[in-house]
C-alpha positions in Angstrom: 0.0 0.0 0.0 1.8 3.2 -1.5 2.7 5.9 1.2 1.0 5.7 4.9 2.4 2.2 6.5 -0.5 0.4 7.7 -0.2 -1.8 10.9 -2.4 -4.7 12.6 -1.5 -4.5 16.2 -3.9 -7.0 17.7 -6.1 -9.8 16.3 -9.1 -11.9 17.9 -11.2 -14.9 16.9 -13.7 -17.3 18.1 -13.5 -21.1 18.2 -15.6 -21.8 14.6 -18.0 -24.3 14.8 -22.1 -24.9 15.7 -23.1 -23.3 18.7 -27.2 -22.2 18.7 -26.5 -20.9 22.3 -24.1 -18.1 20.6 -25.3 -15.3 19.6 -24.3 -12.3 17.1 -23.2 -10.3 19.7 -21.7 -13.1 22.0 -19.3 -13.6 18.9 -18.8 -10.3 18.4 -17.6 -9.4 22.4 -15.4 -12.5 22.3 -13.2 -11.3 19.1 -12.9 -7.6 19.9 -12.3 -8.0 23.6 -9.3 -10.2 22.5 -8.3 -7.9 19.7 -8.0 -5.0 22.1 -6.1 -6.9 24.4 -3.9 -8.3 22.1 -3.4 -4.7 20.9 -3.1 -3.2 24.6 -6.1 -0.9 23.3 -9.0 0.5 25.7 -11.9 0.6 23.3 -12.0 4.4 23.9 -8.9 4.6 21.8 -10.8 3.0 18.8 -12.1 6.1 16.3 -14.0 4.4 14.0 -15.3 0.5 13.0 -16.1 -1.5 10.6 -19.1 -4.7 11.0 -19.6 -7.5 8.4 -22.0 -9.3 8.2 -24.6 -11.7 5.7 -27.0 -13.2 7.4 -28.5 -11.7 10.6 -31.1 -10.0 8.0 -32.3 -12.9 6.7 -32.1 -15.1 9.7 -33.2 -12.9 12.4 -34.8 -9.6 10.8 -32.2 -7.8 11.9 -31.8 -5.8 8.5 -30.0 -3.0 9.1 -27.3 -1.1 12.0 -26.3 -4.5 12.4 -22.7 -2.9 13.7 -23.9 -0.5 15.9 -26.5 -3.4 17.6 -23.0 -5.5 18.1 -20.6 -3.1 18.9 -22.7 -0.4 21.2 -23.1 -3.0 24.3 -19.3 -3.0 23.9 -18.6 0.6 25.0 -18.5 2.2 21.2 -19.9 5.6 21.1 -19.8 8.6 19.3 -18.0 7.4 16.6 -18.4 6.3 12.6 -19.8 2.3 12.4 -20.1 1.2 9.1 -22.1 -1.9 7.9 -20.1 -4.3 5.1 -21.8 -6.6 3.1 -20.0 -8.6 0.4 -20.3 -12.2 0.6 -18.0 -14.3 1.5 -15.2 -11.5 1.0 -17.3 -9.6 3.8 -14.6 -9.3 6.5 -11.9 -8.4 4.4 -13.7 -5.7 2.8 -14.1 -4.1 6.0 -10.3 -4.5 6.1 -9.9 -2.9 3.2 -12.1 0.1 4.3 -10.4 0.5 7.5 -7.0 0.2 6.2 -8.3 3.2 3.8 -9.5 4.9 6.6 -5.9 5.6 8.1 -4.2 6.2 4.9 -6.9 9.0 3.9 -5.4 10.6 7.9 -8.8 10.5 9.1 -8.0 8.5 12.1 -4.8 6.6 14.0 -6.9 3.5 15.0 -9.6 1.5 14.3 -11.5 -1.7 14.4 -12.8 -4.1 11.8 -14.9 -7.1 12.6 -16.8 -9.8 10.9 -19.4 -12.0 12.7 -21.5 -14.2 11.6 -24.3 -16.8 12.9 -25.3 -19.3 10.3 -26.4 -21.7 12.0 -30.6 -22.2 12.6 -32.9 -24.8 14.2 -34.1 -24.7 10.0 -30.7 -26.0 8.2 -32.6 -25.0 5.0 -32.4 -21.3 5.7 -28.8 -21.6 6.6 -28.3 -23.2 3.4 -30.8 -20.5 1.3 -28.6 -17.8 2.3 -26.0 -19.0 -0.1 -29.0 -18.3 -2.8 -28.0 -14.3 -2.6 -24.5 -15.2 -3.2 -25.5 -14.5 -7.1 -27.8 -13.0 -9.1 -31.4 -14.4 -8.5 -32.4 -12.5 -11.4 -30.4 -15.1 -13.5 -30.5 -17.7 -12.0 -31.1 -20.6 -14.3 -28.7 -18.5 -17.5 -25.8 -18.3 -14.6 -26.6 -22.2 -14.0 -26.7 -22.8 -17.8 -23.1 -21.4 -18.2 -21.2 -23.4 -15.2 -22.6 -26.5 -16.5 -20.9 -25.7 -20.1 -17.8 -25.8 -18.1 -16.7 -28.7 -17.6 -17.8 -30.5 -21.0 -19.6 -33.5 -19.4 -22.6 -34.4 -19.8 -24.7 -33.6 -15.9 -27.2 -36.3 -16.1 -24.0 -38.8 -16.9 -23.0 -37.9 -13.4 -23.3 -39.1 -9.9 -26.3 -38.5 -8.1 -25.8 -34.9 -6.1 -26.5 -34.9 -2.0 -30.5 -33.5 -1.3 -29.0 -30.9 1.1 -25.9 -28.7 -0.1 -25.3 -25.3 -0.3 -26.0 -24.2 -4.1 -22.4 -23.0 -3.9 -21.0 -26.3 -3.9 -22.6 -26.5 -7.4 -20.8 -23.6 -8.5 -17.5 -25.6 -7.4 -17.9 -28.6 -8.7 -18.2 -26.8 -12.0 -15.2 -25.0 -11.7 -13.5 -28.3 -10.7 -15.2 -30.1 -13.3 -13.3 -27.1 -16.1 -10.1 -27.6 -14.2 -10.1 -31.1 -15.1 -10.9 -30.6 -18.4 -8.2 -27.5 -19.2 -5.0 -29.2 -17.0 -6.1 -32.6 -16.8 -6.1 -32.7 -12.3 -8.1 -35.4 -11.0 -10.2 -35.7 -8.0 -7.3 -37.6 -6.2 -5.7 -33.9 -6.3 -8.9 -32.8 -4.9 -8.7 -34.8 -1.8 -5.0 -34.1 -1.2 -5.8 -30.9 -0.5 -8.8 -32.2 1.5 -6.4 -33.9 3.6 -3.7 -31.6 3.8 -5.7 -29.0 5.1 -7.9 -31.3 7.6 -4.4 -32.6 8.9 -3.1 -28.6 9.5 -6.7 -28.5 11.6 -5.4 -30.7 14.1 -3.5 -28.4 15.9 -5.8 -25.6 15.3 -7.3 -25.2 18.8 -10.2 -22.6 17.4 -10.9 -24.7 13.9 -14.6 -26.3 13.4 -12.9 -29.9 12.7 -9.6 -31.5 13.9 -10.1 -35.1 12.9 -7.1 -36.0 10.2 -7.9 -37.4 7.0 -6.1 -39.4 4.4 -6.6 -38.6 1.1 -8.6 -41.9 0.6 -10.5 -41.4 3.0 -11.8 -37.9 1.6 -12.7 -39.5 -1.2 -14.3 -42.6 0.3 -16.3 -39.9 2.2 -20.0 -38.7 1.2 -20.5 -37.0 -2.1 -21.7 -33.1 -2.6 -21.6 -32.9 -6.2 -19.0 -34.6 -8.3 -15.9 -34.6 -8.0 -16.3 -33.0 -4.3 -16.8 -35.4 -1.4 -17.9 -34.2 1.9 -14.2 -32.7 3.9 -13.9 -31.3 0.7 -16.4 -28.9 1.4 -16.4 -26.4 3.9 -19.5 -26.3 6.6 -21.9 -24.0 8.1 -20.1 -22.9 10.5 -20.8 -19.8 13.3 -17.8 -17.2 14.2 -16.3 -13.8 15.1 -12.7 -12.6 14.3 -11.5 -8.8 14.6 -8.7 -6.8 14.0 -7.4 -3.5 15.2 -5.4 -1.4 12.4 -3.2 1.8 12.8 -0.7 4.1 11.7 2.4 4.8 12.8 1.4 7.1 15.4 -1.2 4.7 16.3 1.8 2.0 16.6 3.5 4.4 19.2 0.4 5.2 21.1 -0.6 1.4 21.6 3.1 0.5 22.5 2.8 -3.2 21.1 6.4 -2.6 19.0 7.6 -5.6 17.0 4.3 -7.7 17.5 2.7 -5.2 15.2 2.6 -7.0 11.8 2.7 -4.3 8.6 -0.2 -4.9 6.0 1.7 -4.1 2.8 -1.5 -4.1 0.3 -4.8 -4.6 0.8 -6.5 -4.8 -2.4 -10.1 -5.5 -3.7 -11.5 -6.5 -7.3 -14.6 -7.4 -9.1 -15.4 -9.7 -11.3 -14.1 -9.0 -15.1 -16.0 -9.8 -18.7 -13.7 -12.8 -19.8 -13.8 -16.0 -21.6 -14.6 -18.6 -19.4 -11.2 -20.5 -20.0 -9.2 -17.5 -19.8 -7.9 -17.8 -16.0 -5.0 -15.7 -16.9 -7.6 -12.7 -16.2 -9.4 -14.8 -13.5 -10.5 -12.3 -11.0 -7.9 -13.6 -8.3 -5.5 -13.5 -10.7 -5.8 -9.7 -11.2 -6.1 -8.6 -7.8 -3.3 -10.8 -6.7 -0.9 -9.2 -9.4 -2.3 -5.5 -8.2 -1.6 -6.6 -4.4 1.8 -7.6 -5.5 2.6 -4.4 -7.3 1.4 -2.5 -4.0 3.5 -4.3 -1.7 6.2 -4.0 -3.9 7.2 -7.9 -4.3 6.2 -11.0 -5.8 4.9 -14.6 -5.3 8.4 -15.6 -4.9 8.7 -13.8 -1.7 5.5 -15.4 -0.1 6.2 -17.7 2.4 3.0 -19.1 3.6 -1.1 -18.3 2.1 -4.9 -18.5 3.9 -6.7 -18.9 0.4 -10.4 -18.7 -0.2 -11.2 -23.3 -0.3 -14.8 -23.1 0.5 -13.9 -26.4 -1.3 -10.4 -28.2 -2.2 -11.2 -26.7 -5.8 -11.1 -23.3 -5.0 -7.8 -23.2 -3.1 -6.5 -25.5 -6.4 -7.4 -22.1 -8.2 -5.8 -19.2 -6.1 -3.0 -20.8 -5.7 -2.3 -20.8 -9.1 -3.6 -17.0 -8.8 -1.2 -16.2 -6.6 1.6 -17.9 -8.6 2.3 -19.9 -5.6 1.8 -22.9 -8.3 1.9 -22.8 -12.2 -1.2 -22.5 -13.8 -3.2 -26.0 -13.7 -0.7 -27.6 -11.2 -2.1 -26.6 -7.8 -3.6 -29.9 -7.0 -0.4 -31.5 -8.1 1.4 -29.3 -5.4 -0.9 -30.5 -2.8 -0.5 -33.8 -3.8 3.7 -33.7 -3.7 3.5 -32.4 -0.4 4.5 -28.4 -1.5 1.5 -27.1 0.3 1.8 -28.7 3.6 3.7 -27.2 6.4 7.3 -27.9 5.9 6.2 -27.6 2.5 7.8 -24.8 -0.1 4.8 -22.6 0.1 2.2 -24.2 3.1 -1.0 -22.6 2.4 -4.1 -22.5 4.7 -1.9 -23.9 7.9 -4.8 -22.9 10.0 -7.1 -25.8 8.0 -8.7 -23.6 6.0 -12.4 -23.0 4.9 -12.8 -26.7 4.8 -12.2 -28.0 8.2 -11.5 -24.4 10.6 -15.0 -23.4 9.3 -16.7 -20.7 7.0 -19.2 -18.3 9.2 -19.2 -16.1 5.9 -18.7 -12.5 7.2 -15.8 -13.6 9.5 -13.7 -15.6 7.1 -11.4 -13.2 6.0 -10.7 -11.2 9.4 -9.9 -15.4 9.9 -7.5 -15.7 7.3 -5.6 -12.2 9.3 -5.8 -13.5 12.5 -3.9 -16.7 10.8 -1.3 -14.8 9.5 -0.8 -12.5 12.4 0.2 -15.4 14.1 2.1 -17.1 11.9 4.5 -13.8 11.1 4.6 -13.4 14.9 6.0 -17.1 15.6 2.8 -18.0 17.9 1.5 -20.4 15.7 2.5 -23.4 18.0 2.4 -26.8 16.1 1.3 -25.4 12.8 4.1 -22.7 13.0 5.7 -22.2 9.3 9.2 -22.1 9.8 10.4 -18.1 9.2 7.6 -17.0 8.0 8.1 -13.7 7.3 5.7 -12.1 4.6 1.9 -14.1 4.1 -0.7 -13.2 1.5 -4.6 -13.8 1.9 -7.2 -14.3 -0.9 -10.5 -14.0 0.2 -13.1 -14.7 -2.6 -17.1 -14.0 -2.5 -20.8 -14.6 -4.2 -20.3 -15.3 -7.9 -20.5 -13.1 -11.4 -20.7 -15.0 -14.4 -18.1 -17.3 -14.3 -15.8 -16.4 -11.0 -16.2 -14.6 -7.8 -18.0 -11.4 -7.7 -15.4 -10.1 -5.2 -12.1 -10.8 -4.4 -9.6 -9.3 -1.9 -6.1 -9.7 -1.6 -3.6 -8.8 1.5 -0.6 -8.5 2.2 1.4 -8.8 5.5 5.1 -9.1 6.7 6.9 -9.1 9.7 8.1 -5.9 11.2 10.6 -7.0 13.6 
């Protein structure tokens, strides 16, 4: 990010998982409390906020100042809460507005949060939330157009599961091109199915930590071909938060070299392409614009949180991100490159697929990971000298890719 350095100086997160005890705003206390203290921050200190959020609208009528309803029990006052709202890339869009925030000099320190609550005594309305995720007016043209994908012929195929999120759908099309463009196979698939559910393990705040072998994801329950069940990320509820700041923040919050530096923080919509043309995949274009911003490249990345609402999609932004050549992610998970002690490890908190996926806190998630990892405090799953990360965070779909994509970021300052 050109000009003002940016800092995160403290991070918070929930344990992800299925709690209908937990509300909005019992997620919400739990991951700013610990981002303040992490940070050394009275909430007083905090000048403005920033709340995401997907689905308290539709699941509990609670429509609009869903920030200020989470955030003014917690001592907030008097100053600007602002309510974000894109998909799955919800939390780090309200990164990407706070981090703007401080470089415009309107403040020294703020807040952004993402909470989410997706689970319901009705799973079918925590399933229909994923319907908004793209353009109802189109529905059955945007369905028309991932099924051309992969060349195969749908009715040829296995069964689909009664219950899934339509999303899963969208992913097995995508899969379903990738095997037809680069050859990968579903065995790829599960390796990175069972990479990431082994990295989960010794994730203390992940939704799942049962290990899988890679035969044993694909021995598991099928979605929608090729994806199997730990393929797939869950429903999942969750809070993470961060708090950002300038350099005069920095020296006002006295945390010194635990402060991690967020390099670039960029965000993308989808573009008009043709649907083969991943070169000018959405993730592809952001990633190269965060990279510019920073001021390095892939080579310099030492470990990734990527958007793998299923195995598929991290397949993809790994490539994006040039962590992988083009149409050999899946072989990378499958050699091992991926895992920690790996070249590149990507998702070493588990990812999407076994941490969890409470939509509006994901990418705040994917920070939180990376935090730790730059600052050493990753425990077991520590990457060994990790000093600069990046995050994709992906959401809803446009035609054929995300609607939204965000990019960040972050190295070491000490």
């Amino acid at each position: 990010m050109a000009g003002k350095a940016i800092y995160i100086a403290g991070v918070g997160m929930t344990t992800f998982g299925i709690d209908l005890t937990r509300t909005v705003k019992d997620l919400t206390r739990q991951a700013v409390d610990a981002a303040l203290a992490d940070a050394n921050c009275a909430a007083s200190l905090i000048e403005a906020a920033w709340f995401a959020n997907t689905s308290q609208g539709a699941l509990e009528g609670q429509h609009m100042i869903r920030g200020q309803a989470a955030l003014r029990p917690l001592g907030f006052a008097g100053i600007p809460i602002a309510n974000v709202e894109n998909a799955c890339a919800s939390a780090s869009t309200a990164l990407f507005e706070a981090a703007n925030y401080l470089k415009a000099g309107a403040a020294d320190i703020v807040l952004a949060v993402g909470a989410e609550k997706l689970s319901h005594p009705d799973r079918t309305r925590s399933l229909g939330i994923f319907d908004a995720g793209w353009d109802v007016a189109t529905v059955e043209a945007s369905r028309a157009v991932l099924l051309a994908l992969g060349g195969m012929d749908d009715a040829a195929l296995p069964l689909p599961a009664e219950r899934r999120s339509v999303f899963m759908d969208i992913y097995a099309a995508f899969a379903r091109q990738h095997m037809r463009l680069y050859g990968s196979t579903q065995e790829q698939f599960a390796a990175v199915a069972a990479k990431n559910h082994a990295h989960s393990v010794h994730n203390e705040r992940a939704q799942y930590r049962r290990a899988y072998s890679a035969l044993e994801v694909l021995a598991e329950r099928p979605i929608v071909w090729p994806l199997t069940l730990p393929m797939c990320a869950p429903v999942s509820d969750g809070a993470a938060a961060a708090v950002l700041c300038t350099e005069a923040g920095l020296r006002r919050l006295g945390v010194g070299a635990r402060a991690v530096e967020l390099r670039a923080c960029v965000l993308g919509t989808s573009v008009d392409r043709d649907p083969d043309d991943l070169d000018r995949h959405i993730g592809r274009v952001t990633a190269l614009k965060a990279y510019e911003a920073a001021g390095l490249g892939p080579e310099s990345i030492d470990l990734a949180e990527v958007h793998d609402a299923t195995a598929v999609g991290e397949v993809i932004q790994v490539e994006n991100l040039g962590l992988a050549p083009r149409g050999e992610g899946g072989l990378a998970a499958l050699h091992g490159h991926t895992a920690l002690g790996g070249r590149t490890p990507v998702n070493p908190s588990g990812g999407l697929e076994s941490k969890g996926h409470p939509i509006g806190a994901t990418g705040l998630a994917q920070i939180f990971e990376l935090v730790t990892q730059l600052r050493g405090e990753a425990g077991k799953r520590q990457v060994e000298r990790a000093r600069v990360a990046v995050a994709e965070n992906g959401g809803g779909l446009w035609g054929v890719e995300e609607a939204v994509c965000v990019v960040s970021v972050l190295s070491r300052t000490g």
